[in-house]
C-alpha positions as CSV (number, residue, x, y, z in Angstrom):
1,X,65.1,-81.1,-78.2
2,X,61.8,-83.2,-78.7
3,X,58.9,-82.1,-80.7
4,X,55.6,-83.6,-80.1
5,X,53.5,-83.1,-83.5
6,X,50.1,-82.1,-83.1
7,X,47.5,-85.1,-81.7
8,X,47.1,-85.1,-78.7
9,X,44.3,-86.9,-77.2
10,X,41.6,-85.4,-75.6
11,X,40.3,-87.2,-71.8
12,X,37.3,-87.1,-70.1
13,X,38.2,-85.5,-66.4
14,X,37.8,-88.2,-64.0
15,X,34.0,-88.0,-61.9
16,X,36.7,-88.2,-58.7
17,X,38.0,-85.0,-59.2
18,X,35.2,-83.3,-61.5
19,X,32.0,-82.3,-61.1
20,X,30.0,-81.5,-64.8
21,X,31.8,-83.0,-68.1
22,X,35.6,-81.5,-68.2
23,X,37.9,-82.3,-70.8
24,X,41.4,-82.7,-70.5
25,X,44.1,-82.3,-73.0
26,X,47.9,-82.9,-71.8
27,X,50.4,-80.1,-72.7
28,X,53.1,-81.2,-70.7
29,X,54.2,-83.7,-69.1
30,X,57.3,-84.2,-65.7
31,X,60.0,-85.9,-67.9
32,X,63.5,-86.1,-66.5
33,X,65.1,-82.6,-64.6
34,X,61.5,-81.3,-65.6
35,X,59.0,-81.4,-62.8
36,X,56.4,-79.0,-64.8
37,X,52.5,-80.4,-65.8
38,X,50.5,-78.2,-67.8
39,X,47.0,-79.0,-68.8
40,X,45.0,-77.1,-71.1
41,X,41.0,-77.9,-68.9
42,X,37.5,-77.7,-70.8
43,X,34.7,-76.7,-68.9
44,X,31.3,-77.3,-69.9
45,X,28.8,-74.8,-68.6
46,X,28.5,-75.3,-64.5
47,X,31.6,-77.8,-64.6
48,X,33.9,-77.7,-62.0
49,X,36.6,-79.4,-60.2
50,X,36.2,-80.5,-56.3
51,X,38.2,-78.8,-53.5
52,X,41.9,-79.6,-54.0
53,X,45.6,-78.3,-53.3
54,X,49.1,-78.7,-55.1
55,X,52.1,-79.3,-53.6
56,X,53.8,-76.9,-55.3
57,X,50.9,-74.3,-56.2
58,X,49.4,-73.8,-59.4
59,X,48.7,-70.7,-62.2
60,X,45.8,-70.9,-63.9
61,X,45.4,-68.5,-67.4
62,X,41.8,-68.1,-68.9
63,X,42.1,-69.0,-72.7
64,X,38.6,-68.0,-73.3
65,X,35.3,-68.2,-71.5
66,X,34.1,-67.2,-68.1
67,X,34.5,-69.2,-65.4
68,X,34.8,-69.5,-61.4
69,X,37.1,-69.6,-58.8
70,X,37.3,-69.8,-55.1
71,X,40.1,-70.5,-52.6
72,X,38.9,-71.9,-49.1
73,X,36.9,-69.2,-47.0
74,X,37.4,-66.3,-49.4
75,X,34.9,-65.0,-51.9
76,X,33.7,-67.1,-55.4
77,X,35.4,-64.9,-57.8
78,X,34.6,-64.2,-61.7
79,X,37.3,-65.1,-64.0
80,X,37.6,-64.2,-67.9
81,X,39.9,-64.6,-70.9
82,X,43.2,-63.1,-70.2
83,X,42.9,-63.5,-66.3
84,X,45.7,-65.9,-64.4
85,X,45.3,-66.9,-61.0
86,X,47.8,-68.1,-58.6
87,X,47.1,-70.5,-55.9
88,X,49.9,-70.4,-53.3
89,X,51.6,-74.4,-52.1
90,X,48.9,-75.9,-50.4
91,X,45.9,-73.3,-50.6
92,X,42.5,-75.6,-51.2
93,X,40.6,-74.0,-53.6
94,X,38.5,-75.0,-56.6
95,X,37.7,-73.6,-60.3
96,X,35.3,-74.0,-63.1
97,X,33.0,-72.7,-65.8
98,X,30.2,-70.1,-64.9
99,X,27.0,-71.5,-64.9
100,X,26.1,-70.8,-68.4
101,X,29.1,-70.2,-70.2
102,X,31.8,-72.4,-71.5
103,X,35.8,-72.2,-70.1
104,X,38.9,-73.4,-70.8
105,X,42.2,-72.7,-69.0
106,X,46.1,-73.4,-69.3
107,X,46.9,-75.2,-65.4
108,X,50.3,-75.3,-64.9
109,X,52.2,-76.6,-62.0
110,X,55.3,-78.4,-60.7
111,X,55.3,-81.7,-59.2
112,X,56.5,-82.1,-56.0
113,X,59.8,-85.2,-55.5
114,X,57.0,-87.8,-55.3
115,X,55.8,-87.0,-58.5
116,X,52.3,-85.7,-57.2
117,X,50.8,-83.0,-58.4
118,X,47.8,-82.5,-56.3
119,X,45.5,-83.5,-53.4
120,X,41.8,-83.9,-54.5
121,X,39.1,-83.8,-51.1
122,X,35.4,-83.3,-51.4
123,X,33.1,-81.9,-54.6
124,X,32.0,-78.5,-54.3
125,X,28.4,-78.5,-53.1
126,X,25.6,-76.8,-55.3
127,X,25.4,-74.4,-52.3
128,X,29.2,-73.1,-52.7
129,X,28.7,-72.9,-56.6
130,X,25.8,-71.0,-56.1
131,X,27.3,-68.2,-54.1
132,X,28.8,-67.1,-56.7
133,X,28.2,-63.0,-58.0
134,X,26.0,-62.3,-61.4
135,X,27.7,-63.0,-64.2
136,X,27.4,-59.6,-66.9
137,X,28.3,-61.0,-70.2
């Protein structure tokens, strides 16, 4: 058993893979047998990653906030508190904060035998954040 006290360090979410100010805080980390990452994500108001994939897929779980998400050539959807989302092996897709309102989110995923977790390509345009529906609050 290993317990990691309380402390861990909050990191800015790199400009490669971000668009907007994200904030990263590590819950878990691929250590030995393990091949699980889980991340609890910030996003500031109209933050969001760029178009990616995971080798292995990834759940996503709404702490609070309302956010964004959208898998390649489907619709942007609206996504609250309470709400997971599942993004099959190798599905490119992206997700974020609404335009005005705060989110954060639990990712978790496996890594695949290389160790990598996912495959970052382009940022999402203004245009493709800015189909998405109304937001009711």
């Amino acid at each position: 058993m290993q317990i990691t006290r309380n402390g861990i360090d909050t990191a800015a979410g790199p400009s490669d893979w971000f668009s907007g100010a994200v904030y990263v805080d590590t819950v878990a980390t691929p250590s030995g047998a393990s091949r699980l990452s889980a991340s609890s994500v910030h996003f500031t108001p109209g933050a969001r990653t760029a178009w990616h994939t995971h080798p292995s897929g990834q759940t996503i779980y709404v702490l609070e906030g309302v956010g964004l998400a959208q898998r390649r050539g489907g619709p942007v959807e609206v996504i609250r508190s309470g709400d997971r989302v599942f993004f099959e092996p190798g599905e490119e897709h992206w997700h974020g904060g609404a335009a005005t309102r705060f989110m954060t989110h639990l990712a978790m995923l496996q890594v695949d035998d290389e160790g990598n977790s996912a495959t970052w390509g382009a940022h999402v345009t203004d245009e493709e954040y800015g189909a998405a529906p109304a937001i009711d609050n």
